[in-house]
C-alpha positions, 0 to 999 in steps of 0.5 A, spaced: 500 500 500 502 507 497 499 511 502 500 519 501 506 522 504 508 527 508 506 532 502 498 531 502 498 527 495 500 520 491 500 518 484 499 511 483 500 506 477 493 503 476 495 498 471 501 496 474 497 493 480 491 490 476 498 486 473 500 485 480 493 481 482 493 473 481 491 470 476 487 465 481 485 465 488 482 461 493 478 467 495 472 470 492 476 476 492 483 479 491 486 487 492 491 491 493 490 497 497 492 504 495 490 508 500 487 506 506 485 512 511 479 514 515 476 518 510 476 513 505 480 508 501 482 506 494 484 499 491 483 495 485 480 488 486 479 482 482 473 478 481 474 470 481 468 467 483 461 470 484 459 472 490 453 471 494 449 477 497 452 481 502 453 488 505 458 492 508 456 495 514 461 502 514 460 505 508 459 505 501 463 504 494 464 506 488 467 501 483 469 502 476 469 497 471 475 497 468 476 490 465 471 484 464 463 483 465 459 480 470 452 481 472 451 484 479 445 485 483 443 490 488 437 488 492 431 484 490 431 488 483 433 485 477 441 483 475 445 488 471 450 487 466 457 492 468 463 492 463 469 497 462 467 503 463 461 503 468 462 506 475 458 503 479 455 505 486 451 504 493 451 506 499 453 502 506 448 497 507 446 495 500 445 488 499 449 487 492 451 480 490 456 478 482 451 472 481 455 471 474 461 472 471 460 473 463 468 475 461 474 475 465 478 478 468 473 483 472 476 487 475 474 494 479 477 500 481 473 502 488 473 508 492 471 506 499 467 512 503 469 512 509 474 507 509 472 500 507 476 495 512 478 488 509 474 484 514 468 489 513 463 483 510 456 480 512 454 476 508 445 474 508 445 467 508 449 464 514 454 458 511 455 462 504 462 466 506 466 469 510 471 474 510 476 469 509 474 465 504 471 472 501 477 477 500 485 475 502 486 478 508 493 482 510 499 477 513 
């Protein structure tokens, strides 16, 4: 993770963390962390299985889409297809879910408001993950 220096700012190669990314996990997820402060945090994550309905319960996210295709679901409305190019966004509490993946690799640029903590997940059915087998979580 590249926090911002002492000068108040930051410039980061998007493109060369999206490289960094597994091309397989075990999780559901993996990211890696731009920023990561109180106010908000920044990442690029990579989507490697659909995943089941879940929220976050500290903040609200906006993805953009910056490779693949996936559908995704927010709620009891009906699934969307999201490609490169679209921004995404819900507020904390959202139920929201990737119940398909239509092209890989998908991977999302997300911006965290507030800060979005790894282990920040809870999913609605009980049994169907948890923040370990969502998201590799930091040594």
């Amino acid at each position: 993770m590249d926090e911002p220096g002492s000068a108040g700012h930051a410039v980061f190669d998007v493109a060369k963390s999206v490289r960094r990314l597994p091309e397989t996990a075990t999780t559901m997820v993996a990211d890696h962390r731009f920023t990561d402060n109180e106010t908000a945090s920044a990442r690029v994550f990579r989507v490697y299985r659909p995943t089941p309905p879940h929220y976050h319960t500290t903040c609200g996210e906006y993805l953009y889409a910056l490779s693949g295709r996936c559908r995704m679901q927010f709620g009891d409305a009906a699934p969307v297809e999201v490609g490169p190019g679209m921004l995404v966004f819900f507020k904390r509490g959202v139920v929201h879910s990737v119940p398909e993946i239509l092209e890989e690799p998908v991977v999302f640029l997300s911006v965290d408001m507030p800060r979005r903590g790894p282990r920040d997940i809870q999913f609605v059915e009980a049994g169907t993950g948890t923040p370990d087998s969502f998201m590799r979580q930091p040594d």
